[in-house]
Backbone as a ProteinNet text record, in pm:
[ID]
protein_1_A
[PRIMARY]
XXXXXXXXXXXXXXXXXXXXXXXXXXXXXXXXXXXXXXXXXXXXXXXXXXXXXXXXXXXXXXXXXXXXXXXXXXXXXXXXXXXXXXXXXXXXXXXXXXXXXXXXXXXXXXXXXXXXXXXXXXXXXXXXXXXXXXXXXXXXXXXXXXXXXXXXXXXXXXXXXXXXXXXXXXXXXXXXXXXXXXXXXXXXXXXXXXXXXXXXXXXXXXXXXXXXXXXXXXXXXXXXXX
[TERTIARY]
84	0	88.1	36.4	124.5	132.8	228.2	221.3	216.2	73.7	102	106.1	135.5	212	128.4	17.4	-106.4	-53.4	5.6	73	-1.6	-127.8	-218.2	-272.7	-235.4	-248.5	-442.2	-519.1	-670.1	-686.2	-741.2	-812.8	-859.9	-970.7	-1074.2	-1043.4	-933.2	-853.7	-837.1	-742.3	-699.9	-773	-914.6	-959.9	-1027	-1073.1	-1163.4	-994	-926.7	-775.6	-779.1	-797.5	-732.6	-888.5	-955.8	-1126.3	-1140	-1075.4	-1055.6	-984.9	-834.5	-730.1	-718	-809.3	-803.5	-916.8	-974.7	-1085.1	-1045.9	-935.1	-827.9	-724.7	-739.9	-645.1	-478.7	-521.1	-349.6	-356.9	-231.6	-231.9	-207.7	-254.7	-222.4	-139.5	-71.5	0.9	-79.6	-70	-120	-10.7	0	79.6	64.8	48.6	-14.5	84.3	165	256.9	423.5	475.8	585.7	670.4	714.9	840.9	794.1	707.2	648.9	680.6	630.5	628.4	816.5	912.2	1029.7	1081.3	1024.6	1067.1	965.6	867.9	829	860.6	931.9	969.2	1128.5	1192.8	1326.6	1327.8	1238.8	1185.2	1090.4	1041.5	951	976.9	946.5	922.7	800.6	764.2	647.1	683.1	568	562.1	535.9	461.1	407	351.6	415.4	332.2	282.7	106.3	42.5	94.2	121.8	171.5	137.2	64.6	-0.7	122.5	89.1	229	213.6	124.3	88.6	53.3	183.7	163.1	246.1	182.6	271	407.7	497	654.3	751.5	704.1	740.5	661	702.6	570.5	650.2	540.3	528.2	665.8	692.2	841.5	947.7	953.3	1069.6	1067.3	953	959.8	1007.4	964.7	997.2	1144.5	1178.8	1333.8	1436.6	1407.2	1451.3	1432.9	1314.2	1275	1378.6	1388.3	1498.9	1643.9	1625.4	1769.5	1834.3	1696.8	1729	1687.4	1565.6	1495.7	1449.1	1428.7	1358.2	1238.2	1132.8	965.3	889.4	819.1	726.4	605.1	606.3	522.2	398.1	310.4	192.7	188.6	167.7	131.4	-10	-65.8	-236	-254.4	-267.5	-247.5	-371	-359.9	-510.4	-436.4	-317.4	-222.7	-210.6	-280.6	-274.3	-217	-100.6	-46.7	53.4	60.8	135.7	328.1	335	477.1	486	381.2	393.8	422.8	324	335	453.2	489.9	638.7	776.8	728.7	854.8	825.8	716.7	711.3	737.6	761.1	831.3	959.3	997.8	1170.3	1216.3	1157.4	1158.9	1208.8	1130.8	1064.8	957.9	865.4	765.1	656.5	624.8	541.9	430.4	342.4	212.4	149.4	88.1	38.4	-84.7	-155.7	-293.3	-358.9	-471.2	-520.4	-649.3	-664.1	-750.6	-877	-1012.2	-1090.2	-1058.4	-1078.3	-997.9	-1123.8	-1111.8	-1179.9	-1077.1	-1155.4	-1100	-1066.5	-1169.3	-1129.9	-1041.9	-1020.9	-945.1	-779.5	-777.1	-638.6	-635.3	-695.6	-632.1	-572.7	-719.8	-637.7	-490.2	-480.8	-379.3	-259.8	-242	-155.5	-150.2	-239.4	-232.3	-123.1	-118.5	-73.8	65	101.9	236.3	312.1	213.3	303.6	314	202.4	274.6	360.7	393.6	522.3	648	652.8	755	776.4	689	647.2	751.2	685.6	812	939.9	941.5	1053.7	1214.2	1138.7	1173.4	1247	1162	1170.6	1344.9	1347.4	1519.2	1544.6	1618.3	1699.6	1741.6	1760.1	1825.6	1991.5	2015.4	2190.1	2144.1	2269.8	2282.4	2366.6	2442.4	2519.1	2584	2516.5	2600.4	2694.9	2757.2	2912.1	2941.8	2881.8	2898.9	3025.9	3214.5	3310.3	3333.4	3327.3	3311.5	3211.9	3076.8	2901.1	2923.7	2873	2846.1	2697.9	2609.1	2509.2	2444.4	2449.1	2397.1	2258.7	2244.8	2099.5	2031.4	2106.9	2035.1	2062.2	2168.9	2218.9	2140.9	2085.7	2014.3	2133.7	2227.6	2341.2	2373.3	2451.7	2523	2677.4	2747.8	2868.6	2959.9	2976.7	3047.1	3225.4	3252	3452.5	3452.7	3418.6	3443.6	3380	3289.7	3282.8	3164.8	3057.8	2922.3	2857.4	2743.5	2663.1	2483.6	2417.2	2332.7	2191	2126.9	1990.5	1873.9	1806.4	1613.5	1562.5	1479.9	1392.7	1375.4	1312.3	1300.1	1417.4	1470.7	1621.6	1630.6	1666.2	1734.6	1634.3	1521.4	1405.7	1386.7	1421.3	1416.3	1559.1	1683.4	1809.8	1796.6	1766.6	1755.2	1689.3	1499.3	1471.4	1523.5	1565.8	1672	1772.1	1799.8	1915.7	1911.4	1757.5	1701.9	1655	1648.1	1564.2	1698.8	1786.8	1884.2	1924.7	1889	1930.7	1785.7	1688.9	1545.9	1508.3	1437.1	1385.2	1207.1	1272.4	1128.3	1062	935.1	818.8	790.5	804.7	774	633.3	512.5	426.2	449.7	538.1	579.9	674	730.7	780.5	707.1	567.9	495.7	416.5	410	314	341.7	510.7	562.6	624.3	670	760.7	645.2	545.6	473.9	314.9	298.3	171.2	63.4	43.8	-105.5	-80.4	-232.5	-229.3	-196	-51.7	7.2	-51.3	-91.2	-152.3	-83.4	29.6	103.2	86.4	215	311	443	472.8	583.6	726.9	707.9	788.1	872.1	751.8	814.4	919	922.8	1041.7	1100.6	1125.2	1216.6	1313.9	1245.5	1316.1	1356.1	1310.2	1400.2	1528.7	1498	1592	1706.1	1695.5	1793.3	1893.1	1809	1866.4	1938.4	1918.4	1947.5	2066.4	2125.8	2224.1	2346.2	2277.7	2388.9	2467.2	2360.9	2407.8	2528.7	2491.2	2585.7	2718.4	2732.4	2831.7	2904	3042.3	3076.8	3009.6	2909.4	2861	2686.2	2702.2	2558.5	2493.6	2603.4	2575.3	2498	2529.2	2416.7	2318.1	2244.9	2083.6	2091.1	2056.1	1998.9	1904.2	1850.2	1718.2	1681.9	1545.7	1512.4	1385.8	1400.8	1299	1170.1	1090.1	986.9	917.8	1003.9	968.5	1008.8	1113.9	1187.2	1279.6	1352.2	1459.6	1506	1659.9	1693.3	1836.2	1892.9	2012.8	2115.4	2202.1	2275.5	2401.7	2419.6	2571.5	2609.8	2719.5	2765.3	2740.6	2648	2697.3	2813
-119.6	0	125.3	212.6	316.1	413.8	478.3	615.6	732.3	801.1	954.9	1022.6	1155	1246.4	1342.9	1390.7	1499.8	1623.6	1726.7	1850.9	1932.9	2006.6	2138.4	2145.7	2275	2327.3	2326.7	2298.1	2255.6	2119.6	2086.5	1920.2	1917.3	2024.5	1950.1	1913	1987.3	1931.8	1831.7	1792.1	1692.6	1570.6	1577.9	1485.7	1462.7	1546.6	1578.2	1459.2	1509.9	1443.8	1284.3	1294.9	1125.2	1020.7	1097.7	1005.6	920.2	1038.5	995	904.5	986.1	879.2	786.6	748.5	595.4	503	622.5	504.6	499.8	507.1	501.5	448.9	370.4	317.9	302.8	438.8	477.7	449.6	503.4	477.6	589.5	697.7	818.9	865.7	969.4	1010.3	1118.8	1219.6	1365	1438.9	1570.4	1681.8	1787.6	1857.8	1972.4	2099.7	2102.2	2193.7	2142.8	2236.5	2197.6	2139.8	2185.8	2106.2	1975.8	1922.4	1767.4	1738.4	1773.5	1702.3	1624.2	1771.6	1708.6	1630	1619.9	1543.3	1356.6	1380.2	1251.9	1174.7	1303.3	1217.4	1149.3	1213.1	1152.2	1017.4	952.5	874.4	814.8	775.5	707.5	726.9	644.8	634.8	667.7	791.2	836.5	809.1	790.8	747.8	903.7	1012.7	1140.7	1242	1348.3	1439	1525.7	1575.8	1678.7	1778.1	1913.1	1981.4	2128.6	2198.8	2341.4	2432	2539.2	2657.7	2728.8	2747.2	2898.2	2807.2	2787.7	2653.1	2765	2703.6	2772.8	2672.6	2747.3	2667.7	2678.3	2646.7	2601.4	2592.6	2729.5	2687.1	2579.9	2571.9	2472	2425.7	2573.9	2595.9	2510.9	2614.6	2602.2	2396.6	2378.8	2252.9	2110.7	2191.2	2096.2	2106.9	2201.5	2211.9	2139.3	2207	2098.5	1918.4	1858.4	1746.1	1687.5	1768.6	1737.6	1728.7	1787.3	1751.5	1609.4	1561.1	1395.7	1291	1316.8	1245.5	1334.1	1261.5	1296.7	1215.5	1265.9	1279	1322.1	1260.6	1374	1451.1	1611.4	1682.6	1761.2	1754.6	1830.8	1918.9	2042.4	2167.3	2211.6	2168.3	2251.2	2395.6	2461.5	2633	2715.1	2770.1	2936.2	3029.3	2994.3	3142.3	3078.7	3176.7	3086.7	3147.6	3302.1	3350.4	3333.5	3334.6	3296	3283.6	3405.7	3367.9	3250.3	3254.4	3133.7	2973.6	2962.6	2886.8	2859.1	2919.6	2909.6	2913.1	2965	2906.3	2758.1	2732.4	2611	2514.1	2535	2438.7	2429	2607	2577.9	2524.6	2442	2428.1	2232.4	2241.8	2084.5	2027.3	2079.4	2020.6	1959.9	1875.7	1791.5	1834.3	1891.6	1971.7	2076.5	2161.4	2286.2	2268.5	2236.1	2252.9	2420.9	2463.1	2590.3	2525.5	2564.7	2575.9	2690.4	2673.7	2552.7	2445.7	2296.4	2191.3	2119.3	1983.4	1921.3	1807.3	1707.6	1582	1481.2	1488.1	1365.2	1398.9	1546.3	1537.7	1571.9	1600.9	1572.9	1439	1319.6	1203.8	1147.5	1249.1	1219.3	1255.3	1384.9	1427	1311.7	1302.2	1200	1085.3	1014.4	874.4	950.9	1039.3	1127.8	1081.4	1183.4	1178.5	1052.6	982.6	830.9	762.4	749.1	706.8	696.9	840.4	901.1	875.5	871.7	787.3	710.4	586.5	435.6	463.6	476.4	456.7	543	655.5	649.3	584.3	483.2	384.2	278.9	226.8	95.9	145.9	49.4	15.7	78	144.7	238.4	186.3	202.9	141.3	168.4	303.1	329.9	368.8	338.3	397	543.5	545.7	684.9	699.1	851.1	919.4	1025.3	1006.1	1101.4	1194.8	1298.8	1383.5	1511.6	1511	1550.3	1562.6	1631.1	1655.8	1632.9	1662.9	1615.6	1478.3	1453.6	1298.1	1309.7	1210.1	1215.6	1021.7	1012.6	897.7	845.6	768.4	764.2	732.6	564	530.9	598.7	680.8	780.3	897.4	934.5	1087.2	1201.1	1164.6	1283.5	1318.6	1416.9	1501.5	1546.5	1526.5	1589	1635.5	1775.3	1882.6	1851.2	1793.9	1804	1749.6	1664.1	1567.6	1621.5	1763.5	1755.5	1790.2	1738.1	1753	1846.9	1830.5	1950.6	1956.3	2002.7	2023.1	2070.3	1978.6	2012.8	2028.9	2069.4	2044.9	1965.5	1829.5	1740.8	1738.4	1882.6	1898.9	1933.4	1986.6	2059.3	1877.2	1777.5	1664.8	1621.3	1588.7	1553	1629.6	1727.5	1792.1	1781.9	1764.6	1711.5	1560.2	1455.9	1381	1374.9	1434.4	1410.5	1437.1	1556.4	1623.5	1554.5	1452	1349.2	1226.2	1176.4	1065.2	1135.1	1225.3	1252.6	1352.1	1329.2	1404.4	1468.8	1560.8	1592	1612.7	1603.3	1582.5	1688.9	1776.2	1951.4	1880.4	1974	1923.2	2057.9	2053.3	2203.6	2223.9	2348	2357.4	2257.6	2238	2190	2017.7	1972.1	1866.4	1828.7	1879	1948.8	1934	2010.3	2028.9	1863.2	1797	1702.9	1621.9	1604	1415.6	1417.5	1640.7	1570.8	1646.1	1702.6	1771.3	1654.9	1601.6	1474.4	1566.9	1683.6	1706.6	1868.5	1953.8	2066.1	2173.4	2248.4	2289.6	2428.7	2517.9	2634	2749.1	2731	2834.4	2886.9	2944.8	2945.1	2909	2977.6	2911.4	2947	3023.2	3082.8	3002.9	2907.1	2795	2743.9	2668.8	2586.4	2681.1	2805	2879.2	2894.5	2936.3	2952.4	2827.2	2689.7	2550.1	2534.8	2586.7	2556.4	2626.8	2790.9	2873	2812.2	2797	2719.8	2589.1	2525.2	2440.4	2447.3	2525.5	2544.1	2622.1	2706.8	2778.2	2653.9	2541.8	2464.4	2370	2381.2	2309.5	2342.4	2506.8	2573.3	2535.3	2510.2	2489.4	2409.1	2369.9	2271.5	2315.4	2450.7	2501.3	2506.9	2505.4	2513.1	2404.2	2282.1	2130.6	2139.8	2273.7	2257.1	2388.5	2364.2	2500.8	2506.9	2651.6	2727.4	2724	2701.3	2640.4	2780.3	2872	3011.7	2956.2	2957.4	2967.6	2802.9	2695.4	2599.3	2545.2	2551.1	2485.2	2475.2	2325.5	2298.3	2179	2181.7	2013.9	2012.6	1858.8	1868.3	1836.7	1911	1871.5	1842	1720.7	1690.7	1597.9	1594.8	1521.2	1311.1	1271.3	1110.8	1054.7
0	0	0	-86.4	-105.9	-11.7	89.9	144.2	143.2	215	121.5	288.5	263.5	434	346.8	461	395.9	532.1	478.3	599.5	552.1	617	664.2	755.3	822.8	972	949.7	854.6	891.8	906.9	1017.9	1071.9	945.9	916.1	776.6	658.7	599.4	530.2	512.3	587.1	610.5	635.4	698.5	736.4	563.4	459.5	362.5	297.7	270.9	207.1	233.6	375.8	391.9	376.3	383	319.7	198.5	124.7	-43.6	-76.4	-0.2	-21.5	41.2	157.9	207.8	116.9	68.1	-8.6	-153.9	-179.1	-326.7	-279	-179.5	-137.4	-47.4	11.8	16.4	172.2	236.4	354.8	386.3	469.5	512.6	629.8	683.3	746.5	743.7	893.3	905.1	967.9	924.5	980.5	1000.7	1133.2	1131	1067.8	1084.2	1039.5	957.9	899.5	821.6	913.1	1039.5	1107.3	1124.9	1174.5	1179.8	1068.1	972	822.4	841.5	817.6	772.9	859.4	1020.6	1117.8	1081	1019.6	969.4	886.4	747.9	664.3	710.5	783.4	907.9	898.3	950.3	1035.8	954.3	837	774.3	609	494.6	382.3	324.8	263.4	180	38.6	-36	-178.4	-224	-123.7	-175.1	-68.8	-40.3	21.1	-51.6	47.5	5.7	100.9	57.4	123.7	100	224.9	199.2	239	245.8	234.4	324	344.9	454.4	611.2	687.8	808.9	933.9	1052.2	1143.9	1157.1	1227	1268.4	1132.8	1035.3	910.4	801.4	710.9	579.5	490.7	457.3	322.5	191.4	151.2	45.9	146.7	276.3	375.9	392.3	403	477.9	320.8	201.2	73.5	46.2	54.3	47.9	208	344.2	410.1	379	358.2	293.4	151.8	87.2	-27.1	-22	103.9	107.2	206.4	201	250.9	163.8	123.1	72.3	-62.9	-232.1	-327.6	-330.8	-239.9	-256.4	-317.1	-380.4	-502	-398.4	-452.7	-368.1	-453.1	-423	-458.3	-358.3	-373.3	-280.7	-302.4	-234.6	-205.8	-93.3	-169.5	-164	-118.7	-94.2	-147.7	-189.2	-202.9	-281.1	-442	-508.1	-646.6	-753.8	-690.1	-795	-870.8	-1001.8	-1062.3	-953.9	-936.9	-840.9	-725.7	-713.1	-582.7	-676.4	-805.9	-838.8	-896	-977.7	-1015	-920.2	-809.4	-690.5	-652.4	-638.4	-623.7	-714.3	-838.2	-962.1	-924.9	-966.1	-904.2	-800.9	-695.1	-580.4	-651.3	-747	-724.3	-752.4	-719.8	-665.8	-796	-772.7	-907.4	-948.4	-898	-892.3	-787.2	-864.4	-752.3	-808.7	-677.3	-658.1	-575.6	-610.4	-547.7	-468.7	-351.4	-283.9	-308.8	-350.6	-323.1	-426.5	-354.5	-458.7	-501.3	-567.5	-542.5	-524.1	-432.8	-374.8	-465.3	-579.9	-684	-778.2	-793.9	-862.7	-815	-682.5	-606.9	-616.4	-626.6	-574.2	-740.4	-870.4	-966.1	-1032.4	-957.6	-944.5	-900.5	-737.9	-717.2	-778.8	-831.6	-901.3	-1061.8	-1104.1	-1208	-1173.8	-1064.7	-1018.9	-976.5	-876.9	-863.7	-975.8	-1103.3	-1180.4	-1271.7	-1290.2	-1361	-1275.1	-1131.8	-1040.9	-1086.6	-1100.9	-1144.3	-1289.6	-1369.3	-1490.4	-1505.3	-1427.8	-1409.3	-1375.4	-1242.5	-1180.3	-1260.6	-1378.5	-1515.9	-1537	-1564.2	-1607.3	-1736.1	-1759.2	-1871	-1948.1	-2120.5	-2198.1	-2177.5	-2080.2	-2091.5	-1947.4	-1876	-1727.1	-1720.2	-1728.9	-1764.2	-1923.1	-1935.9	-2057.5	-2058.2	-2109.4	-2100.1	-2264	-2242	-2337.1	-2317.2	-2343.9	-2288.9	-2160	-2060.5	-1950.1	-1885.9	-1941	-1899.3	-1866.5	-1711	-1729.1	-1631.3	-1704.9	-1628	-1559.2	-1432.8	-1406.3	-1420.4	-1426.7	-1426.2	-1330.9	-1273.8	-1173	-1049.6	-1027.2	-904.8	-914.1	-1048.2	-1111.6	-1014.5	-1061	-1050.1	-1192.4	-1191.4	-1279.9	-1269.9	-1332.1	-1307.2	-1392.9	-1369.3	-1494	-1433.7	-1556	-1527.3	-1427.5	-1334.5	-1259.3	-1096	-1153.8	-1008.7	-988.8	-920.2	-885.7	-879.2	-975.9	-981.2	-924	-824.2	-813.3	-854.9	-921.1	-999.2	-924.7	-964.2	-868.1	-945.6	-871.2	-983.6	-1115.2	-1128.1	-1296.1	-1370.5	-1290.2	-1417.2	-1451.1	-1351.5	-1380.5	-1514.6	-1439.4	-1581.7	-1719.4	-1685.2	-1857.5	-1901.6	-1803.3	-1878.5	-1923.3	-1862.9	-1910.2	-2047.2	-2031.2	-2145.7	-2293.5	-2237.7	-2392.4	-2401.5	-2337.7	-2362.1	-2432.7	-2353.2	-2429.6	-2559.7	-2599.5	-2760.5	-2811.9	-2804.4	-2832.3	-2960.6	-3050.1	-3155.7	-3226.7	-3124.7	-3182.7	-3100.1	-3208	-3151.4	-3079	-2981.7	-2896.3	-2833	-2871.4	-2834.5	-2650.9	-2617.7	-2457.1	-2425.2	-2513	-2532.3	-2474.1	-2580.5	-2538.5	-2377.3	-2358.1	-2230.1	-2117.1	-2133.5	-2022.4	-2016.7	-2139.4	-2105.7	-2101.5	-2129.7	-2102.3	-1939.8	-1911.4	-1761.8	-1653	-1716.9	-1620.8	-1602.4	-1773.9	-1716.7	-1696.9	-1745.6	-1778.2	-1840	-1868.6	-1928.3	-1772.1	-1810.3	-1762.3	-1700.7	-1602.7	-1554.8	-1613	-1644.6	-1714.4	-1826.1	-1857.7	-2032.1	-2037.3	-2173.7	-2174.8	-2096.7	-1996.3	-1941.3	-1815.4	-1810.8	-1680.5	-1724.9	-1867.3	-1911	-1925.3	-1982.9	-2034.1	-1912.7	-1786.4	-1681.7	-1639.6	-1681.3	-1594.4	-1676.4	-1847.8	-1891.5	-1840.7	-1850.5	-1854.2	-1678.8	-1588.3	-1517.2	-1496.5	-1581.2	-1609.1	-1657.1	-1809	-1878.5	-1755.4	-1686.2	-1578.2	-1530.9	-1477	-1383.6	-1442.8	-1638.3	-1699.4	-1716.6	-1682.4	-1722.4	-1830.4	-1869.7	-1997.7	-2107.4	-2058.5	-2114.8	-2106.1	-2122.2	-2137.2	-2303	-2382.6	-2524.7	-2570.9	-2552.5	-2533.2	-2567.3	-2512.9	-2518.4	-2575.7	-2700.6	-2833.3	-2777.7	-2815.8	-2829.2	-3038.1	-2967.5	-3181.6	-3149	-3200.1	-3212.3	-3246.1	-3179.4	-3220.4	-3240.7	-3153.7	-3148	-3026.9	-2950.7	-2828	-2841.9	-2778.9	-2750.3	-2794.7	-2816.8	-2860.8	-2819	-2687.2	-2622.2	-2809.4	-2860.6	-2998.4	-2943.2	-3022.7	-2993.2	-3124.8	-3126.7	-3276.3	-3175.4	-3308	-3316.3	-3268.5
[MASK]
++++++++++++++++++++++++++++++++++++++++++++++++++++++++++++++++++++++++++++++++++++++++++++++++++++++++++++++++++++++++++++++++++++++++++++++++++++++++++++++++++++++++++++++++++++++++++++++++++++++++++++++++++++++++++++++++++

């Protein structure tokens, strides 16, 4: 049975959260606030937290980023802050989906069934374990990175949209496509989310930021010679 860690400082919430998701099967965890959360995930294995932002002790951002830096958990954030900036810190953060409060229940749990199963094949065994493009080396089953031999730090997605431009390599691919093979549904945005994972992304590559062209007026494609 799968584990999900449901963190909002409302009982009803929460109680409205773990109804659904016990009757979809999951096994629930409750947290009233962000410091519990990262002190639970310590101390236990989650498949997924739901996670609100606006918490006493510890909001929500604060508590996904302490969390990541032990554990890579897939996170949904259920909000009432639904502006575009919030949402987009919460990408750069990580985080797999932003939900806005008022929700509905069926479709948060369709939500999570979304996300665990993009975990799920993630998971499936790789046709190559690491690729080594000059200095670029990227692992797979470690999901590290390392420029000239020395470790470089990604957020979830930078890793997932490096990879994907790796696996389709030399093949121009639309933000469109982008949003719906690593994001798994119609995206709240534009195109400005990828623009900003990429451009982050390429920093993180440093010499090895050239990799990933910009194609005007269509996207992106990682180019490298055969």
């Amino acid at each position: 049975m799968q584990k999900l860690l449901v963190v909002d400082d409302e009982p009803g919430i929460r109680e409205v959260i773990r109804e659904y998701a016990e009757f979809s099967g999951y096994e629930v965890t409750e947290a009233a606030d962000g410091m519990t959360a990262v002190g639970l995930t310590k101390l236990n294995d989650y498949d997924l937290i739901i996670m609100d932002i606006m918490m006493p002790k510890l909001d929500g951002f604060s508590a996904v980023k302490e969390i990541r830096k032990g554990k890579d958990i897939p996170v949904i954030v259920l909000s009432a802050r639904g502006e575009e900036y919030d949402k987009l810190h919460g990408f750069d953060l990580g985080i797999d989906d932003y939900v806005v409060k008022p929700f509905s229940p069926k479709e948060l749990m369709a939500r999570v069934n979304a996300v665990l199963q993009r975990g799920k094949e993630k998971k499936e065994p790789e046709k190559k374990e690491i690729y080594r493009f000059g200095g670029l080396e990227v692992n797979v089953p470690s999901r590290t990175v390392t420029v000239d031999g020395a470790k470089v730090e990604l957020t979830p997605k930078e890793y997932d949209l490096l990879f994907y431009l790796i696996e389709h390599k030399n093949i121009a691919i639309s933000r469109e496509k982008f949003l719906s093979d690593i994001w798994g549904y119609d995206f709240f945005g534009d195109d400005r989310t990828i623009d900003t994972h990429i451009k982050n992304l390429r920093n993180n590559l440093g010499p090895y930021r050239d990799y990933v062209v910009t194609l005007r007026g269509v996207g992106y494609k990682f180019e490298v010679e055969e």
